[in-house]
C-alpha positions in Angstrom: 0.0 0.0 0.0 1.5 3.2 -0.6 1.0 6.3 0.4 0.5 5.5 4.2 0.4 7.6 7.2 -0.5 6.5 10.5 -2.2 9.0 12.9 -4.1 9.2 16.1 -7.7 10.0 17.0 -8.5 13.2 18.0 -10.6 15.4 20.7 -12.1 18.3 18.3 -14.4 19.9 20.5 -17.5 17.8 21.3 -16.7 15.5 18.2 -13.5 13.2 16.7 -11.0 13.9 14.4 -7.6 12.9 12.6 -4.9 14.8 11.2 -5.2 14.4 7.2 -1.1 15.2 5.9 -1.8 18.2 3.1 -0.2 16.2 0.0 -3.4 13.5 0.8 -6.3 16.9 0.5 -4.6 18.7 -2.7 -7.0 17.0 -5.4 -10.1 17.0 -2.7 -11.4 20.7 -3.2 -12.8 22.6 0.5 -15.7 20.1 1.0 -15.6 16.4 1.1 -18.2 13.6 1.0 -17.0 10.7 3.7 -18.9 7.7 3.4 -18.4 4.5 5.8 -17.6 1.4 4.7 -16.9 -2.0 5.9 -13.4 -1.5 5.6 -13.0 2.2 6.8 -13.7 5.5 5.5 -13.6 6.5 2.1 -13.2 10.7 1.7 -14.3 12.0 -1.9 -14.1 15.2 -3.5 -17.8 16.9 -3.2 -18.2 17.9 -6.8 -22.1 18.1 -6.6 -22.9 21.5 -7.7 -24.1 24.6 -5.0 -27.9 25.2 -4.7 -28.5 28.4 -6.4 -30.6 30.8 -4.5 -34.2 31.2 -5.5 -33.5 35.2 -6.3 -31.5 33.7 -9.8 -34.6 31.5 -10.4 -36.2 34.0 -12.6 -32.9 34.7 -14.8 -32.7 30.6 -15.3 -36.2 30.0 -16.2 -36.2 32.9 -18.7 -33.0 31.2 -20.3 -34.6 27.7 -20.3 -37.6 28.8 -22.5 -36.0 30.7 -24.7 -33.5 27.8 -25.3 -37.1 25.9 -26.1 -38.4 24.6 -22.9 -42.0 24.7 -21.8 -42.9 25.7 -18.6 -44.9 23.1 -15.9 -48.2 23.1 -15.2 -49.1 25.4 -12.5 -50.5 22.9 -9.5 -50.9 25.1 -7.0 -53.0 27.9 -9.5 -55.9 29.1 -7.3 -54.4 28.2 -4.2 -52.7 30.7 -2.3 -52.9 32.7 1.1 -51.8 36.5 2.3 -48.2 35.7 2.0 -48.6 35.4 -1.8 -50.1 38.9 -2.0 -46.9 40.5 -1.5 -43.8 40.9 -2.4 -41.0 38.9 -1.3 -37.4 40.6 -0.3 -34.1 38.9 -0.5 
Protein backbone atom coordinates (compact mmCIF):
# COMPACT_ATOMS: atom_id res chain seq x y z
CA UNK A 1 0.00 0.00 0.00
CA UNK A 2 1.52 3.19 -0.64
CA UNK A 3 1.01 6.35 0.40
CA UNK A 4 0.51 5.48 4.19
CA UNK A 5 0.40 7.62 7.17
CA UNK A 6 -0.52 6.50 10.49
CA UNK A 7 -2.19 9.00 12.95
CA UNK A 8 -4.10 9.19 16.07
CA UNK A 9 -7.70 10.01 16.99
CA UNK A 10 -8.45 13.19 18.05
CA UNK A 11 -10.58 15.35 20.69
CA UNK A 12 -12.15 18.35 18.29
CA UNK A 13 -14.42 19.94 20.46
CA UNK A 14 -17.47 17.81 21.35
CA UNK A 15 -16.72 15.47 18.22
CA UNK A 16 -13.54 13.19 16.69
CA UNK A 17 -11.04 13.85 14.40
CA UNK A 18 -7.55 12.85 12.59
CA UNK A 19 -4.86 14.80 11.15
CA UNK A 20 -5.19 14.35 7.19
CA UNK A 21 -1.13 15.23 5.88
CA UNK A 22 -1.75 18.21 3.06
CA UNK A 23 -0.18 16.21 -0.03
CA UNK A 24 -3.39 13.47 0.76
CA UNK A 25 -6.32 16.86 0.54
CA UNK A 26 -4.60 18.68 -2.66
CA UNK A 27 -6.98 16.98 -5.36
CA UNK A 28 -10.11 16.96 -2.70
CA UNK A 29 -11.43 20.74 -3.16
CA UNK A 30 -12.81 22.62 0.50
CA UNK A 31 -15.67 20.06 0.99
CA UNK A 32 -15.60 16.44 1.07
CA UNK A 33 -18.22 13.55 1.01
CA UNK A 34 -16.99 10.75 3.75
CA UNK A 35 -18.87 7.72 3.40
CA UNK A 36 -18.35 4.53 5.79
CA UNK A 37 -17.65 1.40 4.67
CA UNK A 38 -16.89 -2.02 5.94
CA UNK A 39 -13.43 -1.50 5.58
CA UNK A 40 -12.98 2.17 6.83
CA UNK A 41 -13.68 5.45 5.52
CA UNK A 42 -13.60 6.48 2.09
CA UNK A 43 -13.22 10.68 1.65
CA UNK A 44 -14.28 11.99 -1.92
CA UNK A 45 -14.10 15.23 -3.49
CA UNK A 46 -17.78 16.88 -3.15
CA UNK A 47 -18.20 17.90 -6.80
CA UNK A 48 -22.10 18.14 -6.63
CA UNK A 49 -22.89 21.48 -7.75
CA UNK A 50 -24.12 24.58 -4.96
CA UNK A 51 -27.85 25.20 -4.70
CA UNK A 52 -28.51 28.40 -6.42
CA UNK A 53 -30.58 30.82 -4.54
CA UNK A 54 -34.18 31.22 -5.48
CA UNK A 55 -33.51 35.15 -6.31
CA UNK A 56 -31.49 33.69 -9.79
CA UNK A 57 -34.60 31.46 -10.43
CA UNK A 58 -36.23 34.03 -12.64
CA UNK A 59 -32.87 34.73 -14.81
CA UNK A 60 -32.75 30.61 -15.33
CA UNK A 61 -36.20 29.99 -16.18
CA UNK A 62 -36.20 32.92 -18.68
CA UNK A 63 -33.00 31.24 -20.35
CA UNK A 64 -34.55 27.70 -20.27
CA UNK A 65 -37.63 28.80 -22.45
CA UNK A 66 -35.95 30.74 -24.71
CA UNK A 67 -33.49 27.76 -25.31
CA UNK A 68 -37.14 25.88 -26.12
CA UNK A 69 -38.37 24.58 -22.89
CA UNK A 70 -41.97 24.75 -21.84
CA UNK A 71 -42.87 25.72 -18.61
CA UNK A 72 -44.93 23.05 -15.89
CA UNK A 73 -48.20 23.09 -15.16
CA UNK A 74 -49.08 25.36 -12.54
CA UNK A 75 -50.47 22.88 -9.53
CA UNK A 76 -50.92 25.09 -6.95
CA UNK A 77 -53.02 27.91 -9.47
CA UNK A 78 -55.87 29.06 -7.34
CA UNK A 79 -54.45 28.16 -4.17
CA UNK A 80 -52.68 30.71 -2.30
CA UNK A 81 -52.91 32.70 1.12
CA UNK A 82 -51.82 36.53 2.29
CA UNK A 83 -48.15 35.71 1.97
CA UNK A 84 -48.62 35.42 -1.77
CA UNK A 85 -50.07 38.87 -2.03
CA UNK A 86 -46.94 40.50 -1.46
CA UNK A 87 -43.80 40.93 -2.45
CA UNK A 88 -40.96 38.88 -1.29
CA UNK A 89 -37.38 40.56 -0.25
CA UNK A 90 -34.14 38.93 -0.54
Amino acid sequence: MQNVHRTNIISVGNSKGIRIPKEFLKNLGDKVIIQPTKKGLVILPDNEEKVLPRKEWDALFAKAITAGEKPEKDIFKGVGNKTDETEWEW
